[in-house]
VMD Tcl script that draws the C-alpha trace (Angstrom):
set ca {
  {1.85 -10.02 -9.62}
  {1.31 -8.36 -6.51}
  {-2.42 -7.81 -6.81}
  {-2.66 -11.34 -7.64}
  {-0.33 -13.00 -4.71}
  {-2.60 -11.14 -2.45}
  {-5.60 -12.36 -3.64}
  {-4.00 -15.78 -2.98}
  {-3.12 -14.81 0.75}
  {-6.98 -13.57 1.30}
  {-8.45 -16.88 -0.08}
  {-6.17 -18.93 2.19}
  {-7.13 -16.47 5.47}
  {-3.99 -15.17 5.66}
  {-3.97 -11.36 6.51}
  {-2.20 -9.40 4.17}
  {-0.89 -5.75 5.24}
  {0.59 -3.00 3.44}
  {2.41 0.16 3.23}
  {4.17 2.34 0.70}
  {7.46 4.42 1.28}
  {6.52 7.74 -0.79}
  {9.40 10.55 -2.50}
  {8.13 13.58 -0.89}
  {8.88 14.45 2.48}
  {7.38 11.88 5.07}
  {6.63 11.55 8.54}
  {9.46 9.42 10.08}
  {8.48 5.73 10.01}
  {5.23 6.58 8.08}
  {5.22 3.12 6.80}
  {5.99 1.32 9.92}
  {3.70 3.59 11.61}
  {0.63 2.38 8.98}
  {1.21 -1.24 8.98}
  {0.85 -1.13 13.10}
  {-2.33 0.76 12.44}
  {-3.25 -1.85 10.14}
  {-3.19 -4.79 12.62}
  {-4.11 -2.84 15.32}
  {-7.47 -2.15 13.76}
  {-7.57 -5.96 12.76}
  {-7.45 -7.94 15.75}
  {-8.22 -4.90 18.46}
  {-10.63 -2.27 16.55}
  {-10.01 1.15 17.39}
  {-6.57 2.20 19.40}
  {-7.76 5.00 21.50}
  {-7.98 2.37 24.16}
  {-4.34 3.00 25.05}
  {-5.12 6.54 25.97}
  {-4.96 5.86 29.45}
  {-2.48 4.22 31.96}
  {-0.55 1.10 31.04}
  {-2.35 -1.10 33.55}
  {-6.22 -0.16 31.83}
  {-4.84 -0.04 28.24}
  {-3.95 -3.87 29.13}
  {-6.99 -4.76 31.11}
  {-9.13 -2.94 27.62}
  {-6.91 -4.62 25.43}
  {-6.96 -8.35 26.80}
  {-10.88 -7.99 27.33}
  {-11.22 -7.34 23.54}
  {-8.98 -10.22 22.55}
  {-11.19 -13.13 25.02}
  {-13.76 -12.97 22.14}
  {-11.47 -13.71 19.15}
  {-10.39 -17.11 18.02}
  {-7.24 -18.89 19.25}
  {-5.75 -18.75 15.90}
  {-6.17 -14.91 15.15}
  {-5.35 -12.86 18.34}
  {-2.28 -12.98 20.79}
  {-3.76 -14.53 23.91}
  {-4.38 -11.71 27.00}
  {-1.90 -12.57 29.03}
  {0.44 -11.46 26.00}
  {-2.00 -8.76 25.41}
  {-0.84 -7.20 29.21}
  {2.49 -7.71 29.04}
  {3.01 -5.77 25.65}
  {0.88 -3.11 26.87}
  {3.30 -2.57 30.14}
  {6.73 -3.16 28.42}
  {6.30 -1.56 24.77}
  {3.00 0.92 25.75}
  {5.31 3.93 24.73}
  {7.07 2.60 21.97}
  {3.58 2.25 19.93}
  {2.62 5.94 21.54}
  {5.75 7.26 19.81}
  {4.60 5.58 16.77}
  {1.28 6.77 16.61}
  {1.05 10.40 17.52}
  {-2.76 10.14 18.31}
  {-2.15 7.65 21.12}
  {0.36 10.75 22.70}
  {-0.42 11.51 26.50}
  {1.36 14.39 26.60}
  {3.07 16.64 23.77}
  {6.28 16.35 25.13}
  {6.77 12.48 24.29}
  {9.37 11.92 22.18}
  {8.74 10.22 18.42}
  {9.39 7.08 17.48}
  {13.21 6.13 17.91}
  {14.29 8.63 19.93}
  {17.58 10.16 19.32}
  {20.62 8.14 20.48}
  {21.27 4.38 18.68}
  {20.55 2.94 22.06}
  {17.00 4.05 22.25}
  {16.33 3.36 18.49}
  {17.54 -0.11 19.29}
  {14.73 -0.63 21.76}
  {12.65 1.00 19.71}
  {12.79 -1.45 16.98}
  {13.56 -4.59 19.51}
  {9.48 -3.27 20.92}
  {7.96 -3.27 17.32}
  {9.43 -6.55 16.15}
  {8.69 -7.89 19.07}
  {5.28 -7.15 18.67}
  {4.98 -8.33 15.02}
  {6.43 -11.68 16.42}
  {4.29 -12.23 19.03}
  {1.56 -11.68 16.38}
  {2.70 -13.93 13.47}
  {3.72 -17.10 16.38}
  {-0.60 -17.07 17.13}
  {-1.37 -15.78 13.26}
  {0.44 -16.42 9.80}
  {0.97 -12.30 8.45}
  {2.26 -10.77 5.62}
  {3.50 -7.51 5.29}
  {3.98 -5.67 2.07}
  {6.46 -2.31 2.11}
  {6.13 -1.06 -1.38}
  {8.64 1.95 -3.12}
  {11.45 1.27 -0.14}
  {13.88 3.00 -2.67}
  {12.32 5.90 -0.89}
  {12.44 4.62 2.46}
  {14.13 7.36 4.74}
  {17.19 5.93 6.78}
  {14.92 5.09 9.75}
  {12.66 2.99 7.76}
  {15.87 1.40 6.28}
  {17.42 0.94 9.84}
  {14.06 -1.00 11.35}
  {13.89 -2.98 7.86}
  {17.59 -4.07 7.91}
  {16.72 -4.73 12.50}
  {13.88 -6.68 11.26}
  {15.20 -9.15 8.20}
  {18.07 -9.61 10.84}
  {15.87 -10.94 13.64}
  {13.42 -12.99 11.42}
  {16.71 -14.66 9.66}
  {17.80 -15.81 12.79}
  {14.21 -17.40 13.88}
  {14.94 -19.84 10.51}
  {14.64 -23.23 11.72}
  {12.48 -23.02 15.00}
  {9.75 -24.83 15.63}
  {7.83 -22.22 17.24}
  {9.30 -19.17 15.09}
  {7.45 -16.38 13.78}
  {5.16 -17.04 10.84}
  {5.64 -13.84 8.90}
  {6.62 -13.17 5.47}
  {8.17 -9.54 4.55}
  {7.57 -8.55 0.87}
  {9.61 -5.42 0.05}
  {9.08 -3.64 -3.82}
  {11.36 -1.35 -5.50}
  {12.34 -0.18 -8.44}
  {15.67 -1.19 -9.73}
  {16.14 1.87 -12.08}
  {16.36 4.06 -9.10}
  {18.03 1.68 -6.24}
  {20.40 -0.87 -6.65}
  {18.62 -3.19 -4.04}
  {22.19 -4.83 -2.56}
  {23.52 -1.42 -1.72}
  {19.61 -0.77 0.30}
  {19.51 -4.09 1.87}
  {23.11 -6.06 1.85}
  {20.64 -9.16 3.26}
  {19.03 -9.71 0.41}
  {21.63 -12.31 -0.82}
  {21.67 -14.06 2.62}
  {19.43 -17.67 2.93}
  {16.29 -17.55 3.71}
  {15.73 -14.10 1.15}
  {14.12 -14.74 -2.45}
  {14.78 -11.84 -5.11}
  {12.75 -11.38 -7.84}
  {13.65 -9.14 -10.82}
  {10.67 -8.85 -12.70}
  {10.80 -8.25 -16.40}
  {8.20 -7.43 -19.44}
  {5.87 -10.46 -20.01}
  {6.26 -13.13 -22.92}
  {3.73 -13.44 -25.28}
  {2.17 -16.32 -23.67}
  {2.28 -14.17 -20.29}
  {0.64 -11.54 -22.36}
  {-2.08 -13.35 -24.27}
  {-3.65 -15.20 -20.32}
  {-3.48 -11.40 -19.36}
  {-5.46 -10.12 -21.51}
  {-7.86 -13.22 -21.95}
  {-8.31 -12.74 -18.09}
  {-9.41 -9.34 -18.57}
  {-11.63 -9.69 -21.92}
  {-13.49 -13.33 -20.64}
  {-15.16 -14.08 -22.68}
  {-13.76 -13.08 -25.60}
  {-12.50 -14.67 -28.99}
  {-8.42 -12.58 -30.09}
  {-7.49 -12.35 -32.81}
  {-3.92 -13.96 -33.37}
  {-1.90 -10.93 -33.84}
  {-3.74 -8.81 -31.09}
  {-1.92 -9.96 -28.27}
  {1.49 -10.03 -30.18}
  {1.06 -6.21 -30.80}
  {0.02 -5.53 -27.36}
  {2.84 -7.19 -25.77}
  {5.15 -5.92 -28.88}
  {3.77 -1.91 -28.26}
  {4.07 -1.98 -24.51}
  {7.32 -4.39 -24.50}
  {4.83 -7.07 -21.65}
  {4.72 -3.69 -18.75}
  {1.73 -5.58 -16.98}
  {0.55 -2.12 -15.74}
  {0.40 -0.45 -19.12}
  {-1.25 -3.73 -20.99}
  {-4.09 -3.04 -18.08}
  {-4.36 1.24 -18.68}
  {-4.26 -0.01 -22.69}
  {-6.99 -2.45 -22.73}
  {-8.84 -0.03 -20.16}
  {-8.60 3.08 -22.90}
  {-9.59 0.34 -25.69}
  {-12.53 -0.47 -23.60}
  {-13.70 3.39 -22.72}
  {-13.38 4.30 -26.32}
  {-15.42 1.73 -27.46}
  {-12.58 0.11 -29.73}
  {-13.67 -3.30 -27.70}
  {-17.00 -3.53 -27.27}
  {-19.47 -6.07 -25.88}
  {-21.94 -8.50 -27.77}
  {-24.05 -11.47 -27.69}
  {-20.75 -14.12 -27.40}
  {-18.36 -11.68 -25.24}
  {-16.08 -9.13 -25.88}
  {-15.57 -7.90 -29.55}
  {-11.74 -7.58 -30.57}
  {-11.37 -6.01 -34.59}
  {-9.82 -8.82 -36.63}
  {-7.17 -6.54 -38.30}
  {-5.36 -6.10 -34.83}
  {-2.75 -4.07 -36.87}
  {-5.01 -1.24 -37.88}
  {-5.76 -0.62 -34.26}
  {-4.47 2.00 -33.16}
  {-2.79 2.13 -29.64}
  {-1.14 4.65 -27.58}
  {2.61 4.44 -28.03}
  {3.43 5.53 -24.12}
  {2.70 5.19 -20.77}
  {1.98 9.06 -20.61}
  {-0.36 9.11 -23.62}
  {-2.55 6.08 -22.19}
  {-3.04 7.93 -18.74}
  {-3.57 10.87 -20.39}
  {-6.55 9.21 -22.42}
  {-8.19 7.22 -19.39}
  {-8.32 10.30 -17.53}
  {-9.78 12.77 -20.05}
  {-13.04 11.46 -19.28}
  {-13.25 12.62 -15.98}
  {-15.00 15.22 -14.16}
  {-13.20 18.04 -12.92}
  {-14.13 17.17 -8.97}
  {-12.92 13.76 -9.65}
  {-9.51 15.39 -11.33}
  {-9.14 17.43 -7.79}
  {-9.73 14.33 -5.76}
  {-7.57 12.66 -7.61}
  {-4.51 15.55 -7.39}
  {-5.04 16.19 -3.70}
  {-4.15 12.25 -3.13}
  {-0.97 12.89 -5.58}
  {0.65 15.68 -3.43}
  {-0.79 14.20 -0.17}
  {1.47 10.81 -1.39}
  {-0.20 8.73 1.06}
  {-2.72 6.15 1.85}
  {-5.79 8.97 3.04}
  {-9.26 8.96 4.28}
  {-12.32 10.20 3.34}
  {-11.88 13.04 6.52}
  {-9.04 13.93 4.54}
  {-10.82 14.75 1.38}
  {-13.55 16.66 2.86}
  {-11.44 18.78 4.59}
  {-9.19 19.83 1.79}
  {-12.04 20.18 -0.79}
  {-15.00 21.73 1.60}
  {-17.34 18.75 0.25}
  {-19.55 16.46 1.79}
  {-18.93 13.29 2.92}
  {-21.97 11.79 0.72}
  {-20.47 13.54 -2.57}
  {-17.15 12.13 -1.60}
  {-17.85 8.99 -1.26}
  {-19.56 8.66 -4.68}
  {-16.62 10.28 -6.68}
  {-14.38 7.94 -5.00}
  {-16.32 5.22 -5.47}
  {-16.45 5.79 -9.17}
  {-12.76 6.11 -9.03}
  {-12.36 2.92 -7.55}
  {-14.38 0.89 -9.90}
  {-12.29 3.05 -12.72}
  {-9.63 0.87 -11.14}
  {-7.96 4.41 -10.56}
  {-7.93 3.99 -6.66}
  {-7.73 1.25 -4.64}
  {-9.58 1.24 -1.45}
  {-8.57 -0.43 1.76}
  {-10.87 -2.23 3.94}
  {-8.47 -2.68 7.07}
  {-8.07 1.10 7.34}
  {-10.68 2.78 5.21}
  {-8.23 5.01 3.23}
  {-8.01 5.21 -0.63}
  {-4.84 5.01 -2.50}
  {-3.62 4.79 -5.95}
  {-3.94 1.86 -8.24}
  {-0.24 2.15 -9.28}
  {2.63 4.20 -8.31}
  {3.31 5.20 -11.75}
  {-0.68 7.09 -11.96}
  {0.25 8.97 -9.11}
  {3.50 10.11 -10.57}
  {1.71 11.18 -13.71}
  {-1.27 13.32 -12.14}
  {0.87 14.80 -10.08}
  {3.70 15.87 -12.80}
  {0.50 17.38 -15.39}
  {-0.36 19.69 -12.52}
  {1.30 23.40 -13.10}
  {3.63 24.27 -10.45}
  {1.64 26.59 -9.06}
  {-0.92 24.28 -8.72}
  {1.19 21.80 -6.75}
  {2.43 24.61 -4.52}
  {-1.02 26.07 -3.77}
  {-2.30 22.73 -2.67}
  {0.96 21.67 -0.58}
  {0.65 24.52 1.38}
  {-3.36 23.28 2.25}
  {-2.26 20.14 2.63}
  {0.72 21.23 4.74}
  {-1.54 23.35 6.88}
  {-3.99 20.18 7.39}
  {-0.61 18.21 8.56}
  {0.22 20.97 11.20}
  {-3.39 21.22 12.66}
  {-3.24 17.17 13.11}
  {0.06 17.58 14.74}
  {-1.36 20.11 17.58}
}
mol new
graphics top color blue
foreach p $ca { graphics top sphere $p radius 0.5 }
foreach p [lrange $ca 0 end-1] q [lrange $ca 1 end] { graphics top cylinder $p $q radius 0.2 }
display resetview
């Protein structure tokens, strides 16, 4: 549903953002800290311009926005005065954009200087969304840390109370978790104020089920009783309809001939995987064992990460790299993004999977690489 509401926003030229909150231990305001990233890289390229003094990063900044249309950068003279007033709260963000080790991170310590903190950012994002429609996406925030929760809960707050103006902010904030794990009104006591939808999704009908799977098999002629026993074995789970009809597809159950796809008639002698678990399991035996270690550094790494990542965690080369992943991506394994050039799981529940069939040994030995990557980007 996701997937498909952001194809909608890219059709209409609506820029679409996103960022996942992850289990294991995180930076604070990771996912704050990559959406920023995000637009940075969208309407201003690369950030190092803020490197030096307030008064250049707003002369560089401004002169990169004169070229851009009306509609889809902040004007200069907005450009400046962000760059003077809220300079250091996207330094503390971004630890790249650091002058000097000693700045503090993003929030600070005392409520006070949180507060301005998040007052900077969602100012920002405002100013943004009043010259540009935005959406932001934060996926998984039943693992948002309490900072993440605090500027989330700061942020509904101030966009509620823009309902109504003329000149308001055009943003809308999509949040995703999963109910089995977080009661979303204890998270995010908002959520029943006007102005919030909530969605609780549930498995698919069979009507649901049968455009699903006509979408992914056009053309194709299905049998009656295929798409009741899909939706009946994997009780409508959109994700594991897609890994089923995937396996079906590499194991040549469905094949392809003159008039489309080729489904067996006797639906009920076909045999299909009766979990979640066994699927992956299946779509992944195929793979090559580089693949399989690309594909288990980006579980323990539990991030959105770059191809500079990869290469220096494996010893590979960039060319090799980019192949494998490539392959991975059309495997609908990984998604890639364009705004940021960092690869990330198709689903949350592929990562969760990959990373569970590892040994723990095997986890441990490639934390500890991973954690020694983290401390070298740090210094």
């Amino acid at each position: 549903l996701l997937r498909e509401f952001r194809i909608h926003a890219q059709l209409a030229q609506v820029p679409f953002f996103a960022a996942d909150c992850h289990a294991a231990i995180q930076r604070p305001y990771e996912p704050l800290a990559h959406l920023v990233r995000q637009l940075f890289y969208r309407f201003v390229g690369e950030p190092g311009w803020l490197a030096g003094t307030p008064e250049d990063s707003a002369r560089i900044l401004a002169g990169s926005l004169e070229g851009l249309p009306a509609t889809s950068a902040p004007d200069a003279a907005f450009a400046s005065q962000w760059c003077m007033t809220h300079r250091k709260d996207l330094a503390s963000l971004l630890p790249e954009l650091r002058q000097e080790t000693t700045e503090a991170p993003a929030g600070g310590q005392g409520e006070e200087s949180r507060t301005r903190f998040y007052h900077g950012i969602t100012h920002f994002l405002f100013a943004l969304a009043r010259r540009y429609p935005l959406v932001l996406h934060v996926g998984d925030v039943h693992w948002a840390d309490e900072g993440m929760r605090e500027f989330l809960d700061f942020l509904a707050r101030e966009l509620l109370n823009t309902r109504g103006e003329e000149t308001g902010p055009r943003l809308l904030v999509l949040l995703t978790f999963r109910e089995e794990i977080a009661t979303p009104a204890e998270r995010f006591p908002w959520l029943t104020q006007p102005g919030v939808r909530h969605l609780s999704l549930r498995g698919l009908e069979i009507t649901a089920v049968r455009e699903l799977v006509q979408g992914m098999l056009a053309p194709a002629v299905l049998p009656g009783d295929f798409s009741e026993k899909l939706a009946r074995e994997t009780l409508g789970n959109p994700f594991f309809l897609e890994e089923v009809i995937e396996t079906l597809l590499a194991e040549g159950k469905i094949q392809y001939g003159e008039q489309g796809w080729i489904v067996p008639s006797d639906a009920s002698a076909l045999a299909i995987p009766g979990s979640l678990a066994e699927v992956l399991t299946l779509r992944l035996k195929p793979l090559c064992a580089r693949s399989r270690q690309l594909l288990e550094v980006l579980s323990v790494w539990n991030r959105p990460a770059g191809l500079s990542l990869f290469g220096t965690s494996l010893g590979r080369d960039s060319g090799e790299l980019r192949d494998l992943l490539s392959r991975l991506v059309n495997q609908r394994l990984l998604a890639f993004s364009d705004e940021d050039l960092t690869y990330t799981f198709s689903h949350a529940l592929l990562r969760e999977h990959i990373y569970h069939r590892m040994t723990a040994k095997e986890r441990a030995s490639w934390h500890r690489r991973l954690a020694r990557i983290m401390e070298k980007e740090e210094s």
